[in-house]
N, C-alpha and C positions, 0 to 999 in steps of 0.2 A: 450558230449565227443568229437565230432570232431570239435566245434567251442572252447573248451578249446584246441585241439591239435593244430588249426589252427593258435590264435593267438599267443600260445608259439612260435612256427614255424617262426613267423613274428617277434615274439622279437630276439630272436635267429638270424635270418638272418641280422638286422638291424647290429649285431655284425660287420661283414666282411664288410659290406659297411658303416658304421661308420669311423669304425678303420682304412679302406682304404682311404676313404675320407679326411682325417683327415692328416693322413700319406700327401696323393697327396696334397693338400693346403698347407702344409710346404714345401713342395719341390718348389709349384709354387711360395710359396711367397718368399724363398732364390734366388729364377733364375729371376724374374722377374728387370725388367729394364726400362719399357717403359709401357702405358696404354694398346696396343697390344699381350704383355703378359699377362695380367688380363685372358683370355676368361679360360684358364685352370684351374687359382684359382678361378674365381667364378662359373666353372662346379663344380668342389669339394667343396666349401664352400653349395652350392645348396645342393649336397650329402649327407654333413656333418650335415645340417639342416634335412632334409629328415630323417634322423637317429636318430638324435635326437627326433625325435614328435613321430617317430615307438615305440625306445623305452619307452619315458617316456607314450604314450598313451598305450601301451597294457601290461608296466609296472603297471601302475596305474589300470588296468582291471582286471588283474591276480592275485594283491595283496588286491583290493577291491572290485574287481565285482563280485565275487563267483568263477570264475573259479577254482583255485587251491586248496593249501590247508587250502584256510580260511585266512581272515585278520587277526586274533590273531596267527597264524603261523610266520607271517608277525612282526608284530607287538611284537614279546614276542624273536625275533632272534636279537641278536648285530649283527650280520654278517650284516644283513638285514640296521642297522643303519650306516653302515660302511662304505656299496654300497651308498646309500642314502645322505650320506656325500662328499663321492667322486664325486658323481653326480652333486651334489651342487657346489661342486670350481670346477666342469667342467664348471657349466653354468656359474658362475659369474667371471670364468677367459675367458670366449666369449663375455661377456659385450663391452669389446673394438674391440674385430676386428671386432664381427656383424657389431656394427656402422660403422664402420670405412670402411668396404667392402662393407656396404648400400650407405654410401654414394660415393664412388667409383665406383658402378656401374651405380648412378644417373649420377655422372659427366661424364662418357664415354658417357653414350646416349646422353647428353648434347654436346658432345665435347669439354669439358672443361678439363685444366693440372690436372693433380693428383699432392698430394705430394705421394710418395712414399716410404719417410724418415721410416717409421714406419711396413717398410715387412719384414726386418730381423727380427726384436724384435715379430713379429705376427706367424714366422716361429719357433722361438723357444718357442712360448708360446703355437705354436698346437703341438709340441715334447712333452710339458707336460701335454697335453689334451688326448695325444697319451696313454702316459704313465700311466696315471690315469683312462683310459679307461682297461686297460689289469688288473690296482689293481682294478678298479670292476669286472674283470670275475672270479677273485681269491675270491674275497668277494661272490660273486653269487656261485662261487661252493662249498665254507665253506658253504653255507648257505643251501645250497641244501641234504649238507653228513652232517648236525648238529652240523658243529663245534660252539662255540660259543654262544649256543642255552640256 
């Protein structure tokens, strides 16, 4: 009972510090100008990773490790395929700026130039990471009151 309470708890919170995170790395990647603006996008980019392992590791717990209500709960809800979906073109629209902020943080410790060319386009690609993060909370609570079941 209280290790099922505990890691909802920790999905649940990954929420605000995701969605924040996420949120702040688009802001840093519009303003930024120079390699010394980097330190704020890669605290949030950090964040935004952080969140992501939260949720999909106590994701993946809740819906098959016994905690909840059973993986065929799981398993038998669209809603459930919805979120899961959403999820998906969250991670594989992060395919590019992971890389792309890996290797930008290589080159800072390096002291090597950045191109930089490619932070507005990263800025509106976390707006719709942003956004497809709030339609899985929509999908998570259909899923939760049966819609779609």
């Amino acid at each position: 009972m209280i290790l099922r309470w505990l890691v909802t708890t920790i999905h649940l919170l990954a929420l605000p510090l995701g969605l924040g995170a996420i949120v702040a790395r688009s802001r840093g990647l519009r303003r930024v100008n120079n390699s010394a603006d980097l330190a704020r996008v890669f605290v949030a980019d950090s964040l935004w990773g952080l969140a992501a392992a939260l949720w999909i590791a106590t994701g993946l717990w809740r819906a098959f490790g016994g905690l909840e209500k059973g993986t065929e709960y799981y398993i038998n809800n669209r809603a459930f395929y919805v979120k899961m979906g959403l999820l998906a073109i969250i991670l594989l629209l992060e395919i590019a700026p992971m890389t792309t902020l890996i290797g930008w943080r290589i080159a800072v410790r390096r002291g090597e130039a950045i191109n930089l060319a490619p932070a507005s386009a990263f800025a509106r690609l976390s707006q719709v990471q942003a956004a497809l993060v709030v339609l899985m909370v929509f999908a998570a609570t259909a899923m939760a009151r049966g819609f779609f079941y």
